[in-house]
Structure formats: C-alpha cells, structure tokens
C-alpha positions as a Markdown table, in Angstrom:
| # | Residue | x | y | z |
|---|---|---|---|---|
| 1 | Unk | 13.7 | -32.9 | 17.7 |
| 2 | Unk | 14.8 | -33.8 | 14.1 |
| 3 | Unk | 11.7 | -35.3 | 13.0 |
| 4 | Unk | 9.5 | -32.1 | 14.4 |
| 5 | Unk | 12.3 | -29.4 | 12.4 |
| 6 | Unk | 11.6 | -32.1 | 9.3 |
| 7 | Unk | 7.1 | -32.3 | 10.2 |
| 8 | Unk | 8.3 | -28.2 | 9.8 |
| 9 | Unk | 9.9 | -28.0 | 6.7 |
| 10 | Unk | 7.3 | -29.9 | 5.2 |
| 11 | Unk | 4.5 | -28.1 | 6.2 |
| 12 | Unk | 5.9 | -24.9 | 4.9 |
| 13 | Unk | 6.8 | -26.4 | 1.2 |
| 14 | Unk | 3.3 | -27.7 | 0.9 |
| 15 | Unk | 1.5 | -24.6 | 1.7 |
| 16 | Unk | 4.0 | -22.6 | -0.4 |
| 17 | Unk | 3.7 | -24.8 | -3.0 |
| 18 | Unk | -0.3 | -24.9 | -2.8 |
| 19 | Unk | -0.4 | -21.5 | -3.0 |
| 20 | Unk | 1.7 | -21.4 | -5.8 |
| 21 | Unk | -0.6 | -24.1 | -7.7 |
| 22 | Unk | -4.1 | -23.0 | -6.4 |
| 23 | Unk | -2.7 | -19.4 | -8.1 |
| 24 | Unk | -2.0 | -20.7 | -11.3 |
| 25 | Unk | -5.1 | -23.0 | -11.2 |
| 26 | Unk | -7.4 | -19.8 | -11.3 |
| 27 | Unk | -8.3 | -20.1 | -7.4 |
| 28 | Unk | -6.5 | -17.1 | -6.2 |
| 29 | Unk | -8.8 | -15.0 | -3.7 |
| 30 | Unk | -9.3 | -12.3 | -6.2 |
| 31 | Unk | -10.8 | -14.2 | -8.5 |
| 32 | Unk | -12.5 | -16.5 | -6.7 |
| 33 | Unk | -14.5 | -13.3 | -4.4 |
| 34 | Unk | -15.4 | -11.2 | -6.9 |
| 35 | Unk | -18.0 | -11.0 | -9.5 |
| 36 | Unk | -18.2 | -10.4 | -13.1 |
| 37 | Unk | -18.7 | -6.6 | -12.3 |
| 38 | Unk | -15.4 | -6.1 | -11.1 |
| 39 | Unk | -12.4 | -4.5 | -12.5 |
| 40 | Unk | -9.2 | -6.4 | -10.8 |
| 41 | Unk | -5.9 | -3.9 | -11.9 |
C-alpha cells in the first residue's frame, strides 16, 4: 500500500512539473494550436 501512495505521489509531481516546464519551454496548447493569425490576450 505504501509503495502504490509513493507510485502516486510521483506521478502527480511529474506531470505538474511537466506542465510547468513544457509551459515555459513555449509548448503550452495555446501556442502550439494556433497560427500566426491569431491574437492570444
């Protein structure tokens, strides 16, 4: 049970902090889907 609460834990720091790096990175959804037509506010 400890080991699955840990596997947990884990899981949910990585994808935070992928999120957090892919963001900064310039690969956010926003800028990624849109062209160079588009306003983004």
């Amino acid at each position: 049970m400890k080991a699955m609460y840990l596997a947990f834990a884990a899981t949910i720091v990585l994808a935070v902090l992928a999120n957090i790096a892919l963001d900064r990175a310039g690969f956010s959804t926003e800028e990624v889907t849109s062209g160079p037509a588009v306003r983004l506010d």
